[in-house]
C-alpha positions as CSV (number, residue, x, y, z in Angstrom):
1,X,-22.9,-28.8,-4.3
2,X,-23.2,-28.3,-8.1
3,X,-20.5,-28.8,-10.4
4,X,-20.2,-25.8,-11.3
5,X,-19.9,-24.7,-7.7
6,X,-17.1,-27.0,-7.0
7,X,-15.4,-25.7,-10.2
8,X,-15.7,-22.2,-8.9
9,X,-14.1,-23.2,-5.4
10,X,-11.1,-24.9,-7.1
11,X,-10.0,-22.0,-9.6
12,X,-10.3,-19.8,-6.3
13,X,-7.6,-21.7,-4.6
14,X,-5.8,-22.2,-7.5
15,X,-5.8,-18.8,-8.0
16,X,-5.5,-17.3,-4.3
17,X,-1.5,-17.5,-3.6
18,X,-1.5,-15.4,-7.0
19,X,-3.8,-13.2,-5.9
20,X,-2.8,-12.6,-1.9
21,X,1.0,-11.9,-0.9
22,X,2.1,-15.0,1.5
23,X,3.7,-13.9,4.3
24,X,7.4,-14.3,3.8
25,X,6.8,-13.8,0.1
26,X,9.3,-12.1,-1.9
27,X,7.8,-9.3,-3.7
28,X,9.0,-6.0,-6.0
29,X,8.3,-2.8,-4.0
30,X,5.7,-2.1,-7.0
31,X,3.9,-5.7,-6.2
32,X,4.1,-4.5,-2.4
33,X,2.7,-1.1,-3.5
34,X,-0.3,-2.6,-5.5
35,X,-1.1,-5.3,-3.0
36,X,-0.7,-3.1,0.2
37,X,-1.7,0.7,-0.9
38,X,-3.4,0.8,-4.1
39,X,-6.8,0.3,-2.4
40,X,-6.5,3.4,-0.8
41,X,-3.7,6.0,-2.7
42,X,-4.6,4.1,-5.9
43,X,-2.4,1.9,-8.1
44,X,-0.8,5.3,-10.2
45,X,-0.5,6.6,-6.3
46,X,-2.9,9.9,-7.3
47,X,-4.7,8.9,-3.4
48,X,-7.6,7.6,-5.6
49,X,-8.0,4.3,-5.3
50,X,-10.9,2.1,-4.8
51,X,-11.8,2.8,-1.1
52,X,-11.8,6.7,-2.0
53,X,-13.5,6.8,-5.3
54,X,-16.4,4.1,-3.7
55,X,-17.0,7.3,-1.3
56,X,-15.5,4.7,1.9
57,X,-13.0,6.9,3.5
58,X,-13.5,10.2,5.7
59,X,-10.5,11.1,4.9
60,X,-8.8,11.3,1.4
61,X,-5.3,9.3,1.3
62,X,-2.4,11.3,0.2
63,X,-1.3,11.4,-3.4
64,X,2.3,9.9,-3.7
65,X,2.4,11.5,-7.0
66,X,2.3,15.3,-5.4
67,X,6.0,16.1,-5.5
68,X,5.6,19.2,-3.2
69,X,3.4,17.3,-0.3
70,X,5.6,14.6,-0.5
71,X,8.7,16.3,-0.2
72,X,7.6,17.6,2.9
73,X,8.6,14.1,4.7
74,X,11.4,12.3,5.7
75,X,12.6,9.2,4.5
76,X,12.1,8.3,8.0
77,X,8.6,9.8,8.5
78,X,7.8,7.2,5.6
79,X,8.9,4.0,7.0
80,X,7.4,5.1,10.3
81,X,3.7,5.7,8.1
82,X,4.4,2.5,6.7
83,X,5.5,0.0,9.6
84,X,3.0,1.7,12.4
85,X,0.3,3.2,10.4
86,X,-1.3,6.9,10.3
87,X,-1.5,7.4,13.8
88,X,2.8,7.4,14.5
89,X,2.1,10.8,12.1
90,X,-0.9,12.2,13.6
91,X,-2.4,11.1,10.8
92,X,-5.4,9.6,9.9
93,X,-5.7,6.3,12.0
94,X,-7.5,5.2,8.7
95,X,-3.9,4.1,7.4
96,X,-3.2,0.8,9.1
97,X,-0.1,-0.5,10.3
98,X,2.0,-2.8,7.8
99,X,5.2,-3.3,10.1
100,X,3.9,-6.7,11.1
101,X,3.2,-7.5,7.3
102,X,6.6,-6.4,5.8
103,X,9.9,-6.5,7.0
104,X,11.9,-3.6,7.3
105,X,13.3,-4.3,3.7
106,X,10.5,-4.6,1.9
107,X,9.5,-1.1,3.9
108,X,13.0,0.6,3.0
109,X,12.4,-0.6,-0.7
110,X,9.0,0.8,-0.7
111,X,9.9,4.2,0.6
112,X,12.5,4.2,-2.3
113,X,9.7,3.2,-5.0
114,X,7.3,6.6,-3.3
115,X,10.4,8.4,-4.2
116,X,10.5,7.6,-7.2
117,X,6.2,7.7,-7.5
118,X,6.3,11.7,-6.6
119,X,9.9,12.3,-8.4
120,X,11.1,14.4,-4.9
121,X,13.6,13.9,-2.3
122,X,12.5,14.6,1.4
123,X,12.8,16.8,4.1
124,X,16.4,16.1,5.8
């Protein structure tokens, strides 16, 4: 292996904890956002992050930013998206499951943070 190989290999595992959450690790509902969601709704939460805009989805993720969509679910229709994925909506099974990933605080903070992403209170 060349040097410059084995230089490579060390800056990625230097580098790796910084760059993939830990389970356990605690995170700001923002880092959760950008580490769990931004690859598909985008890291400004328009729905156009890099899985949509590299044409890899059948199915466009919702914008968190769209006040009047968003106000159309629950708090509880949220965390249920979140912890067991698209298909506990009927939605697209394209959204996958993070209830294994985050606990049910980090999902409670993140529903707060898409609150605050679309600027709108749900459906009671």
């Amino acid at each position: 292996m060349k040097r410059s190989d084995i230089a490579l290999w060390a800056a990625a595992l230097i580098l790796a904890p910084t760059l993939w959450p830990s389970a356990g690790r605690a995170g700001t509902a923002a880092d959760d956002y950008q580490n769990y969601c931004a690859q598909c709704h985008g890291t400004m939460g328009t729905g156009q992050g890099i899985n949509e805009t590299a044409g890899g989805l059948s199915v466009s993720p919702r914008s968190h930013i769209n006040a009047e969509e968003m106000s159309k679910l629950s708090d509880e229709d949220l965390r249920l998206g979140i912890a067991e994925g698209g298909d506990a909506l009927q939605k697209s099974g394209l959204m996958p499951p993070w209830g294994k990933t985050l606990s049910s605080e980090n999902i409670d903070e993140l529903v707060i943070y898409l609150r605050k992403l679309c600027k709108c209170v749900g459906k009671q």
